[in-house]
N, C-alpha and C positions, 0 to 999 in steps of 0.2 A: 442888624447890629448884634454881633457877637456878645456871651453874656461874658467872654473872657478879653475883652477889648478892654481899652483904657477908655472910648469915646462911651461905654456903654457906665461902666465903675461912675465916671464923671455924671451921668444922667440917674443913677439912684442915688448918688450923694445931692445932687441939689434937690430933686424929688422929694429925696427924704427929708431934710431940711427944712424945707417947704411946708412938706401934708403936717408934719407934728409942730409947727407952727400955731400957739393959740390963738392968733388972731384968721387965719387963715383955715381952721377948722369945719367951717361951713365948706369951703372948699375943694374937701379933700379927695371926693370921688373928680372933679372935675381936672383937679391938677394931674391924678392918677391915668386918665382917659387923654390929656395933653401930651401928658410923658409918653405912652403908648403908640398915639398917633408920631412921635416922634421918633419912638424907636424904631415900627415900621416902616415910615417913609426911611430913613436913613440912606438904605440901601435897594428899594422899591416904591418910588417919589412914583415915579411912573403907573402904577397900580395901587397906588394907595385910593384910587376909584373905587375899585373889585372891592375892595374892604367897606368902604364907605356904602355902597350900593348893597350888601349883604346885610350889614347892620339894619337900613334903610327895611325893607322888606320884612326883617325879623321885626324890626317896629311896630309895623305898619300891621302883620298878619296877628300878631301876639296880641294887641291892644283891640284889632277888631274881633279875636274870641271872646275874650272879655266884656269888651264893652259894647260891641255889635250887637245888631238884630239875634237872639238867642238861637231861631232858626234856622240862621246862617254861619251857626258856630261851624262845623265842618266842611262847609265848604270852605270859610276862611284858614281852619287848620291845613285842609289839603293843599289848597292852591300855595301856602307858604311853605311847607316841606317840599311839594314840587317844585316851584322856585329854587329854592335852596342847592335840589339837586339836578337843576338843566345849569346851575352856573358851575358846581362843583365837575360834571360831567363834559361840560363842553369845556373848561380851562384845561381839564385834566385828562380827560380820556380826547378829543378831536384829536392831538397828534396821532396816539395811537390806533382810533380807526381810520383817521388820513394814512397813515402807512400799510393799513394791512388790508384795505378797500378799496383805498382810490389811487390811480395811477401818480408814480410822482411827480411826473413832469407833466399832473393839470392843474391848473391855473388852484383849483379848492384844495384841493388832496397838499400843492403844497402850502397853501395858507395855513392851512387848518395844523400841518407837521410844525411851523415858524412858530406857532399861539407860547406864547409864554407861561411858565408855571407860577401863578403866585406861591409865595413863601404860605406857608401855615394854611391853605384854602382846606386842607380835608378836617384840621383842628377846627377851626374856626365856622366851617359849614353846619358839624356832627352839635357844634352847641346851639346855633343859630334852631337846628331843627330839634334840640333838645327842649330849648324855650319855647316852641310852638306846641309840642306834642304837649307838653305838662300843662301848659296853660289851658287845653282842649281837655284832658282826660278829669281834670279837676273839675269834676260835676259841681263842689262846692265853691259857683264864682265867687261869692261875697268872701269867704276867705282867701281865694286867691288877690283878691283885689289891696289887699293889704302889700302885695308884691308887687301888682300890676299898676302905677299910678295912675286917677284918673286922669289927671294933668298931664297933657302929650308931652311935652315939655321934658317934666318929670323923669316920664316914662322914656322920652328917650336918652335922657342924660343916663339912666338906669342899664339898659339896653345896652348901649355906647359901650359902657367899662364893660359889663359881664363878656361882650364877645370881645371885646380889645385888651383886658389885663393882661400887660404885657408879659408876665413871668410865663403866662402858659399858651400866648397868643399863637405863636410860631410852631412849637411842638408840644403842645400839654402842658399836663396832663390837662384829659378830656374833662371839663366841669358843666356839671349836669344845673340846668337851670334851679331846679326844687333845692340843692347844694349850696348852691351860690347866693341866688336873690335876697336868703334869709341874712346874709352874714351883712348884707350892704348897710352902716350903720355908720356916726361916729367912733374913731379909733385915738386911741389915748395913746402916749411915748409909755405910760407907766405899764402899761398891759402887754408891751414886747416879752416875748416870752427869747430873752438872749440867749439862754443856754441851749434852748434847740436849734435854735438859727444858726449860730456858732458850727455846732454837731453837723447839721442839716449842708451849708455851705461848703463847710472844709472837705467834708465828705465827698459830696458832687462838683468839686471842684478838684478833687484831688484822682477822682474818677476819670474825669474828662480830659483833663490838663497831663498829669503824669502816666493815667496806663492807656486811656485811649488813644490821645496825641502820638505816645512813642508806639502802640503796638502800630496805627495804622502807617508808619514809615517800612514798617514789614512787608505787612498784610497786603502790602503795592504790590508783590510780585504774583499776588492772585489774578491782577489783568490778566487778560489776554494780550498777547501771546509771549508775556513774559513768564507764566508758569510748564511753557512746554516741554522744556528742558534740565526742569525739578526732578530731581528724586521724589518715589512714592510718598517715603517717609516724609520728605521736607512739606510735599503738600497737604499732609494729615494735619502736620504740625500747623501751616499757614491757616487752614480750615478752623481748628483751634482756638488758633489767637484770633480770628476773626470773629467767634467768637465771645472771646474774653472782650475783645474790644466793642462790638456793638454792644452787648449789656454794659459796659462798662462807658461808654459812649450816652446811651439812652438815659437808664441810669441815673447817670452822673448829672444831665439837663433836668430831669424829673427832679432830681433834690434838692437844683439850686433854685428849681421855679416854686419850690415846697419852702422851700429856706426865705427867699426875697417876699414872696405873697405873705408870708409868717412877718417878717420888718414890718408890712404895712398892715398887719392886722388880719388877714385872710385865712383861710385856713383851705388847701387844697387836698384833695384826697389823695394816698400811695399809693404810687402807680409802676412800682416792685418789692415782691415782696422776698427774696431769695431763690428766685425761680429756679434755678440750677441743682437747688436740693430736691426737686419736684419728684414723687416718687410715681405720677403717673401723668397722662398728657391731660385729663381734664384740671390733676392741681397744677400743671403747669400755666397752662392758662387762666388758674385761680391769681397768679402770681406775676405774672409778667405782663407787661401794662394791660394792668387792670382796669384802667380807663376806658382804654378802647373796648378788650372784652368784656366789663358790664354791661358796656354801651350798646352795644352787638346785642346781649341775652336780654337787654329790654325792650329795644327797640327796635328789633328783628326775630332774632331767636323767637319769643315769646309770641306776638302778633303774627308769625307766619305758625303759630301752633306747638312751638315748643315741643314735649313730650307728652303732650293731651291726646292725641290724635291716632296714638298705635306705635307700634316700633318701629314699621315701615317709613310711615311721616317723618318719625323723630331723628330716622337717618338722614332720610332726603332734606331736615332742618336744620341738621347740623353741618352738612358737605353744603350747600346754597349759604349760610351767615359765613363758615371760612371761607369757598370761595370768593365773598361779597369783602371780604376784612382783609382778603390778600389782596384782590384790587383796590380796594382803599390804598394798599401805602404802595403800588405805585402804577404808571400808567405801560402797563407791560405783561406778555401770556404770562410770563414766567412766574409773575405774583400770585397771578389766579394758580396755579401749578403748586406754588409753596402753597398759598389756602386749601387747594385740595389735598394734596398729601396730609396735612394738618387735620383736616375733616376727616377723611380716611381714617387716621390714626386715632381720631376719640370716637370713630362710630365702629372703627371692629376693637376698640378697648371696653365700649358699650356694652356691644355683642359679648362678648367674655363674662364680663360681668355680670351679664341679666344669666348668664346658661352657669354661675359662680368657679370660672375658669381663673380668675385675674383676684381673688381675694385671697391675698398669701399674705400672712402677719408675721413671720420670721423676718429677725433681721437680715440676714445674708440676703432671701427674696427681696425684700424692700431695698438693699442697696443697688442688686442688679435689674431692680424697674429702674433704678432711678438713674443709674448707667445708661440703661437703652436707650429711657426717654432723651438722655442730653446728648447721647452717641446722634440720633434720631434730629432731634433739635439741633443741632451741631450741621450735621449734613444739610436741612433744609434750607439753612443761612446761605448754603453756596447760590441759591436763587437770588439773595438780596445783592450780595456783588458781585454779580453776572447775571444781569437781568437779560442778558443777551443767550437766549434758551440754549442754542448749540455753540455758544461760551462754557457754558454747565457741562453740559455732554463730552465737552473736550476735555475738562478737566478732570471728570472720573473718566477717561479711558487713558490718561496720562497718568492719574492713581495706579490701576491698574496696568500698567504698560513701562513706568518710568524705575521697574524695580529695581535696574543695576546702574540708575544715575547717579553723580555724586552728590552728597548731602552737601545744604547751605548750612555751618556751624554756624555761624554769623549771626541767621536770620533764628535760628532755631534756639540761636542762645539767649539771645533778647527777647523772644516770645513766650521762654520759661519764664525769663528774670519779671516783664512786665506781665504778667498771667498769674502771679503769686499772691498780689493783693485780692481779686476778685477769687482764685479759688480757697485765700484764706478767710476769705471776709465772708464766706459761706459758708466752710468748714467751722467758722468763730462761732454762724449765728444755731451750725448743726449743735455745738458742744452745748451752747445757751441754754437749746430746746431739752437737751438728753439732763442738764443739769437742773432745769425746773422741772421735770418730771420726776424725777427721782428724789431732790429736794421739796417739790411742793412750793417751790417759792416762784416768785416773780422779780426777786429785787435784782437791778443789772451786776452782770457776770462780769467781774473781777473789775470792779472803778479804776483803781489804780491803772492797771493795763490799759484800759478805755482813755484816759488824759494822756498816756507815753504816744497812744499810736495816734491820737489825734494831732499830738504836736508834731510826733515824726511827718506825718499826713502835710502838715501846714507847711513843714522843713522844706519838703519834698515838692511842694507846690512852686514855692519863690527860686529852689536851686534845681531841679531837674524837670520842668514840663517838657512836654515834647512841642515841635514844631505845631504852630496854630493851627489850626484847621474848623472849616464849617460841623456842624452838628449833623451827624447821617439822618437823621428824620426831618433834618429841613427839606430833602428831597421829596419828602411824602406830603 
């Protein structure tokens, strides 16, 4: 269920309605876990199993750390993280090693290529094992247990919503059990906090609907083998707005699950934070879903050794968690390719650093890292739409090759027009940053301004979105 659907708007009005209901107050995780369940079957009735059966497990493994035999606390955490990850790996990767191992035309190889993707499986897996791990590392059960209900019951009613809350169910942000559990309480109408939600919504709605929707009627000509025949130029520009458009895509979903979870009382963690100012690739990934990459540096990163181990380690730790985060979002080499390049790029930024090659405080420096990094970040996108490897490869020898083809004005005029919001709206939050530093202050940067472009925003929502479309990290 689309969060820009009319069938989805009709499911948080009655919802809502509903939970802030005073007679209906005991109710309100339950109604919130109904609603969920109905968002998800919507459009995947069919696998609303996978769901059910993932839940199931985190139950079952979370409540026997707890409340289990003490001695068999880590066997019950392993066996529920590996669970977690034979259902995440066989939904998600069997195509992929059916195609690249097994002949097509046997009987397995093509089964295994048919398996279907559940919607949200890599979100909804990373919490599932987020809630095992935490409940295992908390050497203090007796305080855990004020989270962990004795009563199964309880605890699964509990369970239930943490991994189904729909705002973040499908695509995030990733919410870490220790995050969540605490907030599961009674929620008042009187404690909505409107003005951010307001803020929060129009914003990622206006993200997603107005620049994402129209850049990606563009961005089409990045198929294969519809860009063969582009000028170099046109295709720098398509690479560009592509872009503009998945941040502004991703983004725009992240705010409105930050916005909607904020209605019912929730409070989800940012999961961007301006990423495209990033003046190097470790604060890039400080900044863009930050979800995923905490998630990575806790429960990866860190447990395979982090930078405890030597500088030797700490590379081999950081190319193994990107390549592990570029197969997370999708089932294809080319993912692991962006994660390694990725890896690559903050382990010889590392190297720099530790030999003090990369610590340049002038500003001019600071803006041509931050050029690199997005030039850098920019190119690696071309893996996420052409996951097809030697799709990629055609593309930059068509870069290089298509010098004296004619330019698409067309396409390159609408990619400016919709690419002005996302590089002002980070240019806004650079002048923000240069203004509280040099003021001292924190108070928001020009009010006035802030109420015109939120209304223009909302203008722009009801009379220019672009054609509907899915969310690009439903794919993940």
């Amino acid at each position: 269920m689309l969060f820009n659907s009319f069938p989805f708007v009709l499911l948080v009005l009655v919802t809502f309605g509903l939970y802030y209901t005073p007679a209906l107050r005991r109710w309100q995780v339950p109604l919130l876990s109904i609603a969920s369940l109905v968002f998800y079957a919507y459009n995947q009735l069919n696998l609303l199993w996978l769901l059910l059966l993932s839940v199931s497990i985190n139950i079952v493994a979370s409540y026997l750390v707890v409340y289990g035999n003490p001695q068999n606390r880590k066997f019950h955490a392993t066996w529920g993280v590996v669970a977690n990850l034979l259902i995440l790996c066989f939904f998600k990767y069997g195509p992929l090693l059916g195609r690249t191992f097994l002949p097509a035309d046997g009987s397995v190889g093509a089964w295994l290529v048919s398996l279907p993707l559940p919607i949200g499986i890599s979100f909804f897996t990373f919490q599932g094992i987020s809630l095992v791990v935490d409940t295992y590392r908390n050497r203090d059960v007796a305080a855990y247990r004020s989270l962990i209900a004795r009563n199964l019951a309880k605890h699964t009613q509990t369970v239930f919503f943490f991994k189904a809350f729909f705002p973040q169910l499908v695509s995030g942000p990733i919410v870490k059990a220790h995050d969540f559990l605490p907030q599961i309480s009674a929620k008042f109408y009187r404690d909505i906090r409107w003005e951010y939600c307001f803020r929060t919504l129009v914003l990622g709605y206006f993200l997603k609907m107005v620049v994402a929707d129209n850049l990606k009627d563009h961005t089409l000509m990045i198929t294969y083998p519809y860009f063969e025949n582009l000028s170099s130029f046109t295709l720098l520009v398509l690479l560009f707005g592509y872009s503009m458009q998945i941040f502004a895509d991703f983004a725009g979903y992240s705010l409105i699950a930050l916005g909607l979870a904020a209605l019912f009382g929730y409070q989800f963690p940012i999961n961007f934070n301006f990423p495209y100012i990033a003046s190097s690739f470790s604060d890039f990934w400080r900044r863009w879903h930050i979800s995923l990459s905490s998630f990575l540096r806790e429960y990866l990163y860190i447990p395979l050794g982090g930078n405890r181990k030597g500088p030797f380690r700490t590379y081999v730790n950081l190319m193994l968690t990107m390549i592990l985060g570029g197969l997370w979002h999708g089932a294809a080499w080319s993912y692991a390719v962006w994660g390694f390049a990725h890896g690559l790029a903050l382990a010889v930024e590392r190297l720099l650093s530790d030999y003090g090659l990369f610590r340049v405080k002038s500003s001019a420096a600071v803006l041509l890292k931050s050029i690199l990094v997005f030039a850098y970040v920019t190119a690696a996108w071309l893996l996420f739409k052409l996951p097809e490897f030697h799709h990629a490869l055609a593309y930059v020898k068509a870069i290089a090759t298509n010098l004296n083809k004619p330019h698409d004005s067309l396409s390159i005029s609408f990619i400016a027009l919709y690419s002005v919001p996302v590089v002002g709206y980070h240019l806004f939050e650079l002048a923000r940053q240069l203004r509280t530093t040099e003021l001292g202050t924190t108070e928001p940067f020009l009010p006035r301004l802030h109420t015109a472009l939120y209304s223009l925003m909302l203008f722009l929502i009801i009379t220019n979105s672009g054609s509907g479309g899915e969310f690009i990290y439903f794919q993940f």
